[in-house]
C-alpha positions as CSV (number, residue, x, y, z in Angstrom):
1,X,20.8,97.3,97.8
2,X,24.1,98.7,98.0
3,X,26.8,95.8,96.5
4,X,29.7,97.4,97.0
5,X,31.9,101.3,97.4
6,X,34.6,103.2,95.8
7,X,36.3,106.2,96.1
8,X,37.9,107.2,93.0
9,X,39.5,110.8,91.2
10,X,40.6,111.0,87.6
11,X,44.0,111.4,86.5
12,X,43.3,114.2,84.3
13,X,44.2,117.5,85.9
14,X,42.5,119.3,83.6
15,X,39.4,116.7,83.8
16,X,39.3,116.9,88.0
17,X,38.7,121.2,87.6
18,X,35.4,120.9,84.9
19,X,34.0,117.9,87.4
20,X,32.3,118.6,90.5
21,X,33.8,116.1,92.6
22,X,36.6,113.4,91.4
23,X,35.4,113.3,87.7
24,X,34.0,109.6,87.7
25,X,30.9,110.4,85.7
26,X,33.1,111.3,82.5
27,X,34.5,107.9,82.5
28,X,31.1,106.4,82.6
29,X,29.8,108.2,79.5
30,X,33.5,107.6,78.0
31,X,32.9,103.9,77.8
32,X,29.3,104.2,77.2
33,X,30.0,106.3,73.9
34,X,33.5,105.2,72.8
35,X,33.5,101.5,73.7
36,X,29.9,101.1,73.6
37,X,28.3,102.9,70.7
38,X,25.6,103.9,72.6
39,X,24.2,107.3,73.4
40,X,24.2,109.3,76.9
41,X,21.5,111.2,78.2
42,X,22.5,113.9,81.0
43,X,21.0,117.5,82.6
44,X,22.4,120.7,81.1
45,X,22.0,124.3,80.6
46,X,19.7,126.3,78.2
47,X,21.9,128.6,76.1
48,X,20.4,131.5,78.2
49,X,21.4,129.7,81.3
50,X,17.8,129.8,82.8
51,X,16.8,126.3,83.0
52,X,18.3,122.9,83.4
53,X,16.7,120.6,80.7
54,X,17.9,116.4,79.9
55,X,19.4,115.8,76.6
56,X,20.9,113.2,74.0
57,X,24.6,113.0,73.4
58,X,25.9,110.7,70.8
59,X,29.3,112.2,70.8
60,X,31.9,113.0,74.0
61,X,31.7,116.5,72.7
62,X,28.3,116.5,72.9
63,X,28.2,114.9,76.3
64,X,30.7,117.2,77.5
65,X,27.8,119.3,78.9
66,X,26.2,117.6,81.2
67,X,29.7,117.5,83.1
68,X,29.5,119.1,86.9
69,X,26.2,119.9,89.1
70,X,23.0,121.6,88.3
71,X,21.3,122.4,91.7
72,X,17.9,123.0,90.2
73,X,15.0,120.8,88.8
74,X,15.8,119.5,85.1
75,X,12.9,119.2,82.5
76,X,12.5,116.0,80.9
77,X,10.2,116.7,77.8
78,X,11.2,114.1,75.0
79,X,13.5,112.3,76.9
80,X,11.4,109.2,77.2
81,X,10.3,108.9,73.8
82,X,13.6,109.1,72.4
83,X,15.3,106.5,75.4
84,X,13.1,104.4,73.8
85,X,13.6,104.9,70.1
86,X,17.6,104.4,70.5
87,X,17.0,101.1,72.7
88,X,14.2,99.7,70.0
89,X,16.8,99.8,67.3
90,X,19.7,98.4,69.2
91,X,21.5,101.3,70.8
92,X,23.0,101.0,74.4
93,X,22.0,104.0,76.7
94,X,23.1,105.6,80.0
95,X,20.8,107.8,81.3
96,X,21.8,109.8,84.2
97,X,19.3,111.9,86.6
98,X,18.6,112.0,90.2
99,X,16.6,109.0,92.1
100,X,13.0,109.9,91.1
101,X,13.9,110.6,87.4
102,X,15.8,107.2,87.1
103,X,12.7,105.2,88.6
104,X,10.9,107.0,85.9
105,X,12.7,105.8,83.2
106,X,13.2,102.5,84.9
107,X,8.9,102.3,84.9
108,X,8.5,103.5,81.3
109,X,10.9,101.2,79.6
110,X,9.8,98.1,78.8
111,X,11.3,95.1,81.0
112,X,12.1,93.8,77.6
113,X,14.6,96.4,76.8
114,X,15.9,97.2,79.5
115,X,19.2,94.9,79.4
116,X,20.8,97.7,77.4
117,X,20.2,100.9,79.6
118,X,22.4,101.4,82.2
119,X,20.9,103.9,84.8
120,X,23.2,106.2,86.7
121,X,22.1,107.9,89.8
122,X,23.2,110.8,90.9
123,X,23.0,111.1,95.5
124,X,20.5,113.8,95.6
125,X,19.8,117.0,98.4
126,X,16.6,118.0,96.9
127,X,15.9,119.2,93.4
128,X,15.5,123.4,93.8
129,X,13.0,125.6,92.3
130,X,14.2,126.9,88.6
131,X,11.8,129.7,89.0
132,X,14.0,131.0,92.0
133,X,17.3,130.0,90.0
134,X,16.2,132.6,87.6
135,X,15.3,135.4,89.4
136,X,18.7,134.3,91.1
137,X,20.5,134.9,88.5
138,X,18.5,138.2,87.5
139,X,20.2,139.7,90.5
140,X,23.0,138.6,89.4
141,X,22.8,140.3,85.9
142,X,21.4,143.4,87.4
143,X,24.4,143.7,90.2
144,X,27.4,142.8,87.2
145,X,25.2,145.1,84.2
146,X,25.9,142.0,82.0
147,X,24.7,138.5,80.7
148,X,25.6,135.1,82.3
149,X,27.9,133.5,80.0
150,X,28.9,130.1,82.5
151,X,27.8,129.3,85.6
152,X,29.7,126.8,87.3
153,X,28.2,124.8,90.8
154,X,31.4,123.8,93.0
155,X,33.3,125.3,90.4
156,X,36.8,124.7,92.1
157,X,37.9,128.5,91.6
158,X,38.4,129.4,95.3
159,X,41.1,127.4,97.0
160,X,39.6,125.7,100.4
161,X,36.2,125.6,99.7
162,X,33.9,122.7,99.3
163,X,30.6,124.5,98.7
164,X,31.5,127.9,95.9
165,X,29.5,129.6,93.5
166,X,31.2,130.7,89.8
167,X,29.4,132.7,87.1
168,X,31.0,134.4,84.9
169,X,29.7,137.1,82.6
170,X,29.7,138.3,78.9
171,X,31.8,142.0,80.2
172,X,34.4,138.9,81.1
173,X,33.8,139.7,85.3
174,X,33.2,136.7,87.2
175,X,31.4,135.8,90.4
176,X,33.4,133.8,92.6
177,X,31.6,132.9,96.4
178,X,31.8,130.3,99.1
179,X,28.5,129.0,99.9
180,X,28.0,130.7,102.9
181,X,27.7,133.7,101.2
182,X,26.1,132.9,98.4
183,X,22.2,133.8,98.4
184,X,21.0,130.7,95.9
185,X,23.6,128.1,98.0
186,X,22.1,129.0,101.4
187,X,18.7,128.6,100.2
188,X,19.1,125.7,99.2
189,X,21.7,124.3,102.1
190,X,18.7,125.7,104.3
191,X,15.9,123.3,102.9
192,X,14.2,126.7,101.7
193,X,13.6,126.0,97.9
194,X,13.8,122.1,97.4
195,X,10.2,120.9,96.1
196,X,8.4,119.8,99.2
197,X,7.8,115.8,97.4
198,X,11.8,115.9,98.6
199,X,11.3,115.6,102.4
200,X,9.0,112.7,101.5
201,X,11.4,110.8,99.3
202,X,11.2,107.2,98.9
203,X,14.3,106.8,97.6
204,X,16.4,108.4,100.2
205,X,17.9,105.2,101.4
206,X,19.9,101.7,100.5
207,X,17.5,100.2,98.3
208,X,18.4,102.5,95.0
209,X,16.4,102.2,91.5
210,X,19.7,102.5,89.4
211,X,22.6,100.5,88.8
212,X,25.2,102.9,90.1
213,X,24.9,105.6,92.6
214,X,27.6,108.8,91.7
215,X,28.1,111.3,94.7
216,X,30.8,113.8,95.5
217,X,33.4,113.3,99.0
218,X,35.1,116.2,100.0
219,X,35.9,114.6,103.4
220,X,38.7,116.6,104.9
221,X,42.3,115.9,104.0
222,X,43.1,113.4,107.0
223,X,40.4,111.5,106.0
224,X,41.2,111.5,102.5
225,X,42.6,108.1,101.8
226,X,46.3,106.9,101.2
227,X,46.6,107.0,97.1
228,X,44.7,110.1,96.2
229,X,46.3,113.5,96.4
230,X,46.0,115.6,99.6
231,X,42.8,117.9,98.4
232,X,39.2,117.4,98.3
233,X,37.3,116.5,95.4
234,X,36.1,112.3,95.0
235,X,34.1,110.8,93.5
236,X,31.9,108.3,96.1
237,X,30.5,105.3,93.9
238,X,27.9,102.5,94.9
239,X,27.7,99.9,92.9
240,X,24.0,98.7,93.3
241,X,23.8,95.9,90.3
242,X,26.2,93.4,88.8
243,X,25.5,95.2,85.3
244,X,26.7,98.0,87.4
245,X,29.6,96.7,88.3
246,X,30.4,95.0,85.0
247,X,30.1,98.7,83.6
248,X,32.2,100.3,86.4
249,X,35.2,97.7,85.9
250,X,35.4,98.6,82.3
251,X,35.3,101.8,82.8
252,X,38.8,102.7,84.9
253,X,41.4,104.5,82.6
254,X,43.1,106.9,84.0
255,X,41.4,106.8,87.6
256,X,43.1,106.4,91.1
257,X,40.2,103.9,92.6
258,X,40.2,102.2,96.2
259,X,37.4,100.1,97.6
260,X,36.0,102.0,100.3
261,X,32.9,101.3,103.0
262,X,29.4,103.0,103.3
263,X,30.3,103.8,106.5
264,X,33.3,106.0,104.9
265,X,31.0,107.1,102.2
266,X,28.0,107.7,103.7
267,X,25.5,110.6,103.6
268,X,22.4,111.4,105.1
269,X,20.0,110.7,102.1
270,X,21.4,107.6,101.7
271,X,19.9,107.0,105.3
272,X,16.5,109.6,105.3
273,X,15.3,112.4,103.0
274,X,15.6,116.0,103.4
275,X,14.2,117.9,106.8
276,X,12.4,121.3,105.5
277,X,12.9,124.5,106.8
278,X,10.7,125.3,109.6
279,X,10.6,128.7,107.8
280,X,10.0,127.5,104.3
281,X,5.9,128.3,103.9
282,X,7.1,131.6,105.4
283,X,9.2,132.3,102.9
284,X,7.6,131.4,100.3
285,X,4.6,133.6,100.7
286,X,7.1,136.7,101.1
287,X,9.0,135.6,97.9
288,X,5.8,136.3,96.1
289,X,4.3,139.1,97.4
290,X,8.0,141.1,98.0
291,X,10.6,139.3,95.7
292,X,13.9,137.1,96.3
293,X,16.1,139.9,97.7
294,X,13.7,141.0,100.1
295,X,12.3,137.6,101.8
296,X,16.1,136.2,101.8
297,X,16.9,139.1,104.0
298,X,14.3,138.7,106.3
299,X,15.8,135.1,107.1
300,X,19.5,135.8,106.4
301,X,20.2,139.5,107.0
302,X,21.1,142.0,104.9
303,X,22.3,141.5,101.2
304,X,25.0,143.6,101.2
305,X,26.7,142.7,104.2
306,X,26.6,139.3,102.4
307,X,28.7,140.8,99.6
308,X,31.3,142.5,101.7
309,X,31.4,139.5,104.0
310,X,32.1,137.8,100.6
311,X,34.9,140.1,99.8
312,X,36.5,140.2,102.7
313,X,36.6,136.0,102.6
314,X,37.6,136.0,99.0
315,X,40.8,138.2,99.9
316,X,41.9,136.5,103.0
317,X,41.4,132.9,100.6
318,X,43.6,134.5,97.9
319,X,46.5,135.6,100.1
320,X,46.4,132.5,102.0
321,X,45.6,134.0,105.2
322,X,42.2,131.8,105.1
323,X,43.7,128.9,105.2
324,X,46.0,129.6,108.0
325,X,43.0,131.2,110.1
326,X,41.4,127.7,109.4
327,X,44.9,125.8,110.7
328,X,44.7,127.9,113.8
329,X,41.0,126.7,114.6
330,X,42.1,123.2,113.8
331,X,40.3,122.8,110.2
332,X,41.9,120.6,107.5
333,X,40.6,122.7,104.9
C-alpha cells in the first residue's frame, strides 16, 4: 500500500525539457549508478525507432536513454536472465517498467536476492500496440519523405500543452502536435490500441508490486503547489516500501520536493484499470483489412483536416494568441 506522496521537479533546466514530467526518475538511476554501483535497467528505442525494447545501463550515459515515455509495449527478451546474473554476483539493480513487468521480475527473482533490487513503477494507461506504432510512424515517413531520427512523447516543444507529439527527421524537419491532433495520441487516449489484458488489470489500484510508483502531474498552474515554478511538469511519487523510501531520501540533489496527498496526486488507475473503447473490435478488424489511415478516419474524421487543424493550433500557440484564447475561456494553461 501506498506509505507516503511527493511532488517533486529537478533543478536542472536542461534536465526538466529531456524528462517527461518533473525529471525524478534521473535522480533514481543517479544514485543507483553513482552512489550505488549498481546497474539500471529501463525501456528505450531501437536505433530504427520501431520498437521499445528493456536494457542494461551500467553507466549515466548509458542510462540516459531510457529518459522520457514510450507509449507502446516494451520487449523484455534477456532482461531476466541478466537481473539475475548482476544480483548473483553482488550488484545492486533498479529495474524500472510498468506494473505487470515489475511483478514479473518481482516473481522470477529469488526471495533470496531480492534485498538488492529496487523496483520502480512507472503509473500506467495501457501499454499500446508496437505494431500500430510502426505503421504510425510509416505515415509519418511517408508524409515528411525522410527517416525518423528522435521521437520524443510529451516532448515539451509546444508551450501550453500537456499531451504533444515530437519527431524529428533525418532532412532536419520536425513534427510538432498537441494530442488532440495527433493520430497515434488519440488512439491511445481513446482506449483504441492498449492490449485488451489492460482493462482487466490487477494492478490498477493501492496495493502496488514495486517499491516506488513514478507518475507525471501536470495539474494546472493554481493547483500547482507553492515552491515549484508556475508551469506544468511534476513528478508524482508514492513511496510504497521502506526500502523505497530509504532510496528516495538519498536520492534528492538538486530537486524542489514537497510531501503531498493521494488525494492531490491521484489518478484513475491508481483507483480502476482502463475502460475500452466501445469501438475498439470495430476498429481493429478495419485496421486489417483497410490500414491505419483509413479505419482512424472512420472514427475521427478526416486526416487532413487533422493536419490543418494542427497548423492552425501550432500558429495561434507560437504567437501566443493560444494561450490568451485559453485565458478568455478561463483555462490555466
Amino acid at each position: 500500500m501506498i506509505k507516503k506522496v511527493y511532488l517533486a521537479r529537478t533543478n536542472d533546466e536542461n534536465l526538466w525539457k529531456t524528462s517527461s514530467s518533473g525529471g525524478a526518475f534521473w535522480n533514481l538511476a543517479v544514485n543507483m549508478i553513482e552512489n550505488h554501483k549498481g546497474v539500471c535497467y529501463g525501456a528505450k528505442f531501437t536505433d530504427d525507432f520501431r520498437k521499445v525494447v528493456h536494457n542494461r545501463a551500467e553507466t549515466l550515459e548509458e542510462a540516459k536513454v531510457f529518459r522520457g515515455s514510450k507509449y507502446l509495449q516494451s520487449d523484455m527478451t534477456d532482461c531476466y536472465s541478466l537481473i539475475l546474473e548482476d544480483l548473483k554476483k553482488g550488484r545492486e539493480v533498479l529495474f524500472s517498467g510498468t506494473p505487470c513487468q515489475v511483478m514479473a521480475v518481482k516473481k522470477f527473482i529469488p526471495d533470496a536476492l531480492q534485498e538488492k533490487l529496487l523496483l520502480v513503477e512507472f503509473l500506467c494507461h495501457g501499454t499500446p500496440s508496437p505494431k500500430v506504432f510502426r505503421d504510425y510512424l510509416a505515415i509519418q515517413e511517408n508524409h515528411y519523405h525522410s527517416k525518423v531520427t528522435e521521437i520524443k512523447f510529451r516532448g515539451k516543444k509546444l508551450k501550453n500543452s500537456v499531451q504533444d507529439m515530437y519527431i524529428r527527421f533525418a532532412s532536419g524537419k520536425a513534427y510538432k502536435s498537441f494530442g488532440t491532433q495527433d493520430i497515434y495520441y488519440n488512439l491511445f487516449l481513446h482506449e483504441m490500441i492498449s492490449r485488451v489484458s489492460c482493462a482487466n488489470c490487477p494492478f490498477a489500484n493501492e496495493d502496488r508490486p514495486s517499491d516506488i510508483v513514478l507518475s507525471d502531474y501536470w495539474g494546472s498552474a493554481d493547483k500547482i503547489p507553492d515552491g515549484f515554478q508556475k508551469k506544468s511538469g511534476l513528478s508524482g511519487i508514492f513511496i510504497i516500501t521502506d526500502k523505497g523510501e530509504d532510496f528516495w531520501q538519498e536520492s534528492l540533489y538538486h530537486m524542489t520536493v514537497i510531501p503531498s496527498t493521494l488525494s492531490v496526486c491521484r489518478q484513475g488507475t491508481l483507483s480502476h484499470p482502463i475502460t475500452m473503447n466501445k469501438n475498439r473490435q470495430a476498429f481493429w478488424e478495419s485496421y486489417h483489412q483497410q490500414g491505419l489511415l483509413s479505419a482512424f478516419e472512420q472514427y475521427f474524421g478526416s486526416y487532413q483536416k487533422m493536419c490543418q487543424k494542427r497548423k492552425v493550433k501550432n500558429f495561434l500557440n507560437q504567437t501566443g494568441i493560444l494561450a490568451v484564447i485559453h485565458k478568455l475561456k478561463g483555462r490555466k494553461r
